[in-house]
C-alpha positions in Angstrom: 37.7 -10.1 -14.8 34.1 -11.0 -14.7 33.4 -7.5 -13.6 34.6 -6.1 -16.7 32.8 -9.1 -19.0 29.8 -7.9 -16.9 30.1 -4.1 -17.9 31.2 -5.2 -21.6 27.7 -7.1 -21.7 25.6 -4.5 -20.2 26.5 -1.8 -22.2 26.5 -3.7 -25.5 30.4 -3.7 -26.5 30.5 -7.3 -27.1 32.1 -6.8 -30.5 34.5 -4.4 -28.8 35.7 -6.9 -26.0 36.0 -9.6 -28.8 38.2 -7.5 -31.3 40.3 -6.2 -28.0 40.7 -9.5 -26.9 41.3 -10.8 -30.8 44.3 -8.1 -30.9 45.8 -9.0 -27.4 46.0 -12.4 -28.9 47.6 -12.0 -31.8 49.8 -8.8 -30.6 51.1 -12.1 -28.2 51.6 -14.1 -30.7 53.7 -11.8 -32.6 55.9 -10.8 -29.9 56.5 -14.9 -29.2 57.3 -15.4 -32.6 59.7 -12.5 -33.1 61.5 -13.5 -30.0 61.4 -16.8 -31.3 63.0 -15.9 -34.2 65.2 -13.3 -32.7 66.6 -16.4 -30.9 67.0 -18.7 -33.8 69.0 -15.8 -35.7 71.5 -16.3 -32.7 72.1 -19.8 -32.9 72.8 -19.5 -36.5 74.9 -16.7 -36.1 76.9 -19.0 -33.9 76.9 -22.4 -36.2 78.3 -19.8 -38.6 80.9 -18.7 -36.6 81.9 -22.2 -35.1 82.0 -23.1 -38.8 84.1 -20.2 -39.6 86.9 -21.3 -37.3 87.0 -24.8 -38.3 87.5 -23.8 -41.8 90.4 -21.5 -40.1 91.6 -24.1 -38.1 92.2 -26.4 -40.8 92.9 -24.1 -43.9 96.3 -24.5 -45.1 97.4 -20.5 -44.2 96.1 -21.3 -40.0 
């Protein structure tokens, strides 16, 4: 890695490697975060369900 912070540094692309680097961050961060809520959307979708059948369970027509 310090071969290619070298070659960013000698060239002048500073501002490049930042923004690149800026961008891998936050392209991370999205992806964590839309997993994230990928997951939650689950476990709601479950509690849902679970509260589905209960209410089934002890409806009057069950």
């Amino acid at each position: 890695m310090d071969e290619v912070t070298h070659a960013f540094a000698t060239r002048g692309d500073l501002g490049h490697l930042a923004l690149f680097l800026w961008a891998s961050g936050s392209s991370g961060l999205l992806v964590w975060a839309l997993r994230e809520l990928a997951a939650s959307n689950r476990r709601f979708n479950d509690f849902v369900a679970e509260i589905a059948r209960l209410n089934h369970f002890f409806s009057d027509d069950g």
